[in-house]
Every structure is written in C-alpha cells, then in structure tokens.
Backbone as a chain_set.jsonl record, in Angstrom:
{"seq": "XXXXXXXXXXXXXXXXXXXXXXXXXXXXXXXXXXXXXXXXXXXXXXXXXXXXXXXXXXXXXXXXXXXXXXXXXXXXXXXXXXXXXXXXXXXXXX", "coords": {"N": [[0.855, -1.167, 0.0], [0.788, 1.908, -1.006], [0.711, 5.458, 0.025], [0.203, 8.589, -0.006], [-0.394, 12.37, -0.336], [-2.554, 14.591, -2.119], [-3.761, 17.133, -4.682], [-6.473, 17.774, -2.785], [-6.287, 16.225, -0.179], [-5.912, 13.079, 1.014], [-4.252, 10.082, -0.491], [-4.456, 6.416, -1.112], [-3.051, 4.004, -2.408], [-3.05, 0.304, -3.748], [-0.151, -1.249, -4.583], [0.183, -3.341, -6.412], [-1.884, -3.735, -8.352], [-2.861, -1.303, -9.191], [0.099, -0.213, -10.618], [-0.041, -2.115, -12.519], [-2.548, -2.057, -14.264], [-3.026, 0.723, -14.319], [-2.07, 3.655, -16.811], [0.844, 4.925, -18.327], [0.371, 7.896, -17.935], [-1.252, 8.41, -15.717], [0.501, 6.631, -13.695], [2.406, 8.611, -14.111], [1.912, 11.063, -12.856], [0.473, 9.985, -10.396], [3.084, 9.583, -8.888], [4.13, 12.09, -9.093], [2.586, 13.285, -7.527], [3.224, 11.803, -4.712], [5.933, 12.283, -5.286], [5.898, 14.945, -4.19], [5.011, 14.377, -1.826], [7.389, 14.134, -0.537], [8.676, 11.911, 0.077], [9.927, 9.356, 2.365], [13.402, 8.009, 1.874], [13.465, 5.384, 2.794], [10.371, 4.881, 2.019], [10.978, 4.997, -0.667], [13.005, 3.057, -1.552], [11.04, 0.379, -1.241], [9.191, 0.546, -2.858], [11.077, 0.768, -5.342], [12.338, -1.758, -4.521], [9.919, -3.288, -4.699], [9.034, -3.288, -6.998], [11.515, -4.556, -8.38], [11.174, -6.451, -7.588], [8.929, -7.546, -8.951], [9.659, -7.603, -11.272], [11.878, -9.742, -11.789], [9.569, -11.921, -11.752], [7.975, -11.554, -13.375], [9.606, -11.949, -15.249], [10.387, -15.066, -14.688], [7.972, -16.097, -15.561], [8.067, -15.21, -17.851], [9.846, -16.585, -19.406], [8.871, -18.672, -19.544], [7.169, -18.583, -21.021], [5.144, -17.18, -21.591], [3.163, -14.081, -23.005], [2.036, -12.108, -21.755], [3.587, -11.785, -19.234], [6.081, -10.627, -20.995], [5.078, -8.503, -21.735], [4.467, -6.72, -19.255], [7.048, -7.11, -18.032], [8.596, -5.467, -19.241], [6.87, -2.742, -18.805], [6.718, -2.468, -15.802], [9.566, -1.817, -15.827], [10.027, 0.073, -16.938], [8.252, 1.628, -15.563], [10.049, 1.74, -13.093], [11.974, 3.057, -14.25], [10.744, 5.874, -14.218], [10.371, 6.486, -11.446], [12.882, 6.488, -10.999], [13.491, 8.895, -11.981], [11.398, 10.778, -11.368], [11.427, 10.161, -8.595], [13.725, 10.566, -7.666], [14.966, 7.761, -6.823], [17.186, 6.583, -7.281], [19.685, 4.537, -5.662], [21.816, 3.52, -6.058], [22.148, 0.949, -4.903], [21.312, -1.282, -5.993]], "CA": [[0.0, 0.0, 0.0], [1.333, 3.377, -0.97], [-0.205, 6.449, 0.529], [0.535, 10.148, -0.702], [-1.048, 13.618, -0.803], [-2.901, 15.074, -2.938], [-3.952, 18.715, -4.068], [-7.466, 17.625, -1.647], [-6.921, 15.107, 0.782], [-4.651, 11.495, 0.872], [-4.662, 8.762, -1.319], [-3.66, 5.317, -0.722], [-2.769, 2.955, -3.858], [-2.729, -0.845, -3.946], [0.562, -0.793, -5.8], [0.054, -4.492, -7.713], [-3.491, -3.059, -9.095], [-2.354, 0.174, -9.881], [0.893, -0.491, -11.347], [-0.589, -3.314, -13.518], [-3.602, -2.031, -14.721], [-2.62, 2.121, -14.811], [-1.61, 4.036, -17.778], [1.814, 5.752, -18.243], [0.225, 9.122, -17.255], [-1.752, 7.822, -14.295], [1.503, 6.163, -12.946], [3.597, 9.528, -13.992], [0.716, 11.813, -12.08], [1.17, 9.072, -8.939], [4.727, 9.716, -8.768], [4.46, 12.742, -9.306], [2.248, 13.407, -6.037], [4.315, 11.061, -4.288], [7.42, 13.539, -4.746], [5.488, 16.249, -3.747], [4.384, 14.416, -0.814], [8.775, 14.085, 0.342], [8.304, 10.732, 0.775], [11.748, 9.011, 2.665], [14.238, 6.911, 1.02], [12.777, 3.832, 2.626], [9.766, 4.114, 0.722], [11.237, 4.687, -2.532], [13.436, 1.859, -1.555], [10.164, 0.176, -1.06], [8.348, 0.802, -4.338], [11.851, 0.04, -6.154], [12.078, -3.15, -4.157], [8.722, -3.874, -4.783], [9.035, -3.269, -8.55], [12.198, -5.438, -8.982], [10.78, -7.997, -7.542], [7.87, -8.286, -10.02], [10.13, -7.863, -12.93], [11.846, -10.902, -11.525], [8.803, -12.865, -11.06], [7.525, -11.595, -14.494], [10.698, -12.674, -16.159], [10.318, -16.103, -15.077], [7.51, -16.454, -16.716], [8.146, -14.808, -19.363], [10.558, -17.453, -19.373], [7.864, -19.913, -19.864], [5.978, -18.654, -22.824], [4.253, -15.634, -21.331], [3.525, -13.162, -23.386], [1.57, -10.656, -21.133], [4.715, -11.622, -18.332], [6.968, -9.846, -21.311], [4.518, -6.714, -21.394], [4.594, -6.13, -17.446], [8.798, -6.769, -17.377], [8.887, -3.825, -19.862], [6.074, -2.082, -18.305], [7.702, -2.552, -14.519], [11.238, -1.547, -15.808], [9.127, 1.624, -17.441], [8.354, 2.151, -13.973], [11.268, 1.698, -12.695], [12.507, 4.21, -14.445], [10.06, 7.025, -13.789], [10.712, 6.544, -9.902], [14.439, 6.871, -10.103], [13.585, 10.171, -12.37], [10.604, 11.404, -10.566], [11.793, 10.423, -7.379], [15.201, 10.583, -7.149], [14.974, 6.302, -6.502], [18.474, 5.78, -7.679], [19.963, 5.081, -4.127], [23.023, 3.348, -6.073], [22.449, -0.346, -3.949], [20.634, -2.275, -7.211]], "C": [[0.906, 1.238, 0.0], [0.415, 4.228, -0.601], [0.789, 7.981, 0.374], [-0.379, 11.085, -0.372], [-1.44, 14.058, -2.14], [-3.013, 16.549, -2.846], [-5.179, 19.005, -2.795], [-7.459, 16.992, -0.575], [-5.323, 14.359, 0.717], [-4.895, 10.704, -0.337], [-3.648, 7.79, -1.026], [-3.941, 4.231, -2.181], [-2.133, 1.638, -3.592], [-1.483, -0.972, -4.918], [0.454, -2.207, -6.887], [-0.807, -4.51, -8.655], [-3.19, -1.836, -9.973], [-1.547, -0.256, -10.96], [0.481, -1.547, -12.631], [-1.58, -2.924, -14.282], [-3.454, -0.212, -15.542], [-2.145, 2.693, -16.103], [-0.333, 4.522, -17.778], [1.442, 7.329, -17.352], [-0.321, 9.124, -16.407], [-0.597, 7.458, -13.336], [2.243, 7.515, -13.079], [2.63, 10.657, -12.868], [0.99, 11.395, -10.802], [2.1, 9.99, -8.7], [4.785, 11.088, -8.683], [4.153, 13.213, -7.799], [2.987, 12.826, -5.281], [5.693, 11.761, -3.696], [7.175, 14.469, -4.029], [5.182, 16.232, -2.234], [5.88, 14.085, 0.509], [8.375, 12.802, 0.485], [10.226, 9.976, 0.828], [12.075, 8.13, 2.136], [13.963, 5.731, 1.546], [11.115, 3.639, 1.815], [9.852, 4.525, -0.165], [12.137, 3.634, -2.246], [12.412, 0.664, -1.496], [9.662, -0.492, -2.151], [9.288, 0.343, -5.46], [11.786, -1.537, -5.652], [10.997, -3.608, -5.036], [8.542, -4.072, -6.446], [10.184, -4.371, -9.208], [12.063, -6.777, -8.587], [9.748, -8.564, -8.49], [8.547, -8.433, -11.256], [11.173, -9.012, -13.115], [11.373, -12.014, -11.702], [8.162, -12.83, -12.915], [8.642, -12.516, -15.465], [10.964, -14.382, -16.068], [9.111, -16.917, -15.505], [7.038, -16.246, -17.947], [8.898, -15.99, -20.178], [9.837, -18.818, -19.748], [6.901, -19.891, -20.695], [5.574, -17.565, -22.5], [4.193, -14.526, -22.003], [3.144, -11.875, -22.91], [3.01, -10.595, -19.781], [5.916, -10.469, -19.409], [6.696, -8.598, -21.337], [4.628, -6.485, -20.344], [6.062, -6.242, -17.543], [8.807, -5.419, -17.861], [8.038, -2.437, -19.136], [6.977, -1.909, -16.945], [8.544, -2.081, -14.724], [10.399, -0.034, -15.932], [9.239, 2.566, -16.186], [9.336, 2.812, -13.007], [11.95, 2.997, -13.084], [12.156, 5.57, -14.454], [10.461, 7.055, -12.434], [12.13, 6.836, -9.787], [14.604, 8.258, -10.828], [13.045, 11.008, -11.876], [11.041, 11.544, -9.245], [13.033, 10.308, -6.471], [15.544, 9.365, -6.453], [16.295, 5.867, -6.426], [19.319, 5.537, -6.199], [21.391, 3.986, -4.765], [23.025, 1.621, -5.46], [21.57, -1.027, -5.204], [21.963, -1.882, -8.447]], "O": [[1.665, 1.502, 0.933], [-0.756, 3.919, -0.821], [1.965, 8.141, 0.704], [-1.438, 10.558, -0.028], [-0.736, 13.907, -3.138], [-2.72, 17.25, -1.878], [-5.115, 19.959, -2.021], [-8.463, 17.031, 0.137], [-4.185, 14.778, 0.503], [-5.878, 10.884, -1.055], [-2.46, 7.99, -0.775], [-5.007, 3.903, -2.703], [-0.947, 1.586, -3.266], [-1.745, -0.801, -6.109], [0.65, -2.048, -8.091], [-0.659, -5.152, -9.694], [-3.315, -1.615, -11.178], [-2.026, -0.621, -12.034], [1.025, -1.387, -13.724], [-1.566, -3.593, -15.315], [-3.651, 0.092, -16.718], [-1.597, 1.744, -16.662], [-0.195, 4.672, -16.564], [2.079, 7.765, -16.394], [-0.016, 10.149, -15.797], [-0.656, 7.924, -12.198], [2.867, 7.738, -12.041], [3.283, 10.835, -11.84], [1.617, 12.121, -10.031], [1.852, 11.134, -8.32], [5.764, 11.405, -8.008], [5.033, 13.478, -6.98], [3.846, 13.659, -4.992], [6.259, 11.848, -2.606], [7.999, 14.93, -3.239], [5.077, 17.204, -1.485], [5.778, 13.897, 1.722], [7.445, 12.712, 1.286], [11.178, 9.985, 0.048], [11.254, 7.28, 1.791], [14.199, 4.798, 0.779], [10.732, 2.633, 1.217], [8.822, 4.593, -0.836], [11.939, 2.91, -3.222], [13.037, -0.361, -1.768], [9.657, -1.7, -2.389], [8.832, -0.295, -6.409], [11.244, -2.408, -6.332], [11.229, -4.276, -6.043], [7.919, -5.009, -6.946], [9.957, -4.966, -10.261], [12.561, -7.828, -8.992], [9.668, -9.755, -8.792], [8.185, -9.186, -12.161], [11.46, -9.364, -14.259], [12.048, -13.036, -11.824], [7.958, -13.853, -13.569], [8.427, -13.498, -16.176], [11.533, -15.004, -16.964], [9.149, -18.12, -15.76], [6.195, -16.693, -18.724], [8.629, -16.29, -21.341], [10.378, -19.829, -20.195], [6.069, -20.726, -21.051], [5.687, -16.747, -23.412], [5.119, -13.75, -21.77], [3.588, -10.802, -23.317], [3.404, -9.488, -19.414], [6.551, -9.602, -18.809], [7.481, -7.676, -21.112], [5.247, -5.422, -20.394], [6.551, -5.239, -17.022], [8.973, -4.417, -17.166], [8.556, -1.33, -18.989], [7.971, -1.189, -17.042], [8.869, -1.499, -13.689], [10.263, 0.77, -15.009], [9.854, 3.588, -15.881], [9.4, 3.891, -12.418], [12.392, 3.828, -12.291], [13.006, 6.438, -14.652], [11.153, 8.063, -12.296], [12.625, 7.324, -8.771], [15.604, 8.913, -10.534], [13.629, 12.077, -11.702], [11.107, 12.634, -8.676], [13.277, 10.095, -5.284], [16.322, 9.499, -5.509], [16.637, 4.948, -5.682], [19.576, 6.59, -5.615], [22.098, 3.602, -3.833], [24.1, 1.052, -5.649], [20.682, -1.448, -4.464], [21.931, -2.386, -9.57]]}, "num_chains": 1, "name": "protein.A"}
C-alpha cells in the first residue's frame, strides 16, 4: 500500500493493481504526487524493491511462454525508471 497527498486530501494505492492495470500518465501523475508528498528513502526503496521484484517474477515467466509476463517486465522496468527520475529512486544499492 502506498499512501501520498494530494492537491485535496490522501490517497492510498494498492501498488500491484495500480501499477498493472494504470496508464503511463496515471503512474507519472502518482509519482508525481508522491514527490510532492517528500516521501523518505525507505519508501522509494520500497516501491523500487517492490518493482524489482515483479520484474523478476515476471521474467520467469516470461521465461515460460508468457507473453503478457513480457509486457509487465517492460512495463515494470518503465516504472522503474520514472521513480528513479521522478523520485530521485536511484539510491546506487541495485
């Protein structure tokens, strides 16, 4: 569960729902609140964790024929790489 600010209120995001289902500009929007909301280097260590573990999990079964496992690795890395741009993720230990 991620939880952020918004310009009204909170929001809290299932991130395996979200991330999976979201658009590019839905996930860049997230993130974007997210930054805004300072959030500490354990949870963007968190959210990276949490992301390289699915592109892991995708990759082995992508590994097994999958062809929606090869859309989510790319998708996930996608990710991946908005968070270490948006949110300054890169912490250098991956």
């Amino acid at each position: 569960m991620v939880e952020f600010n918004i310009p009204h209120g909170k929001m809290r995001i299932h991130a395996e729902g979200f991330f999976r289902d979201a658009g590019r500009m839905q996930i860049q929007r997230m993130l974007k609140y997210l930054s805004l909301s300072r959030p500490d280097e354990g949870q963007v260590r968190e959210i990276r964790g949490w992301l390289e573990e699915q592109i892991r999990r995708e990759k082995t079964e992508e590994a097994r024929g999958s062809k929606a496992s090869c859309k989510l690795v790319e998708k996930y890395g996608c990710i991946l790489g908005y968070v270490d741009k948006i949110l300054g993720g890169n912490d250098g230990g991956s």
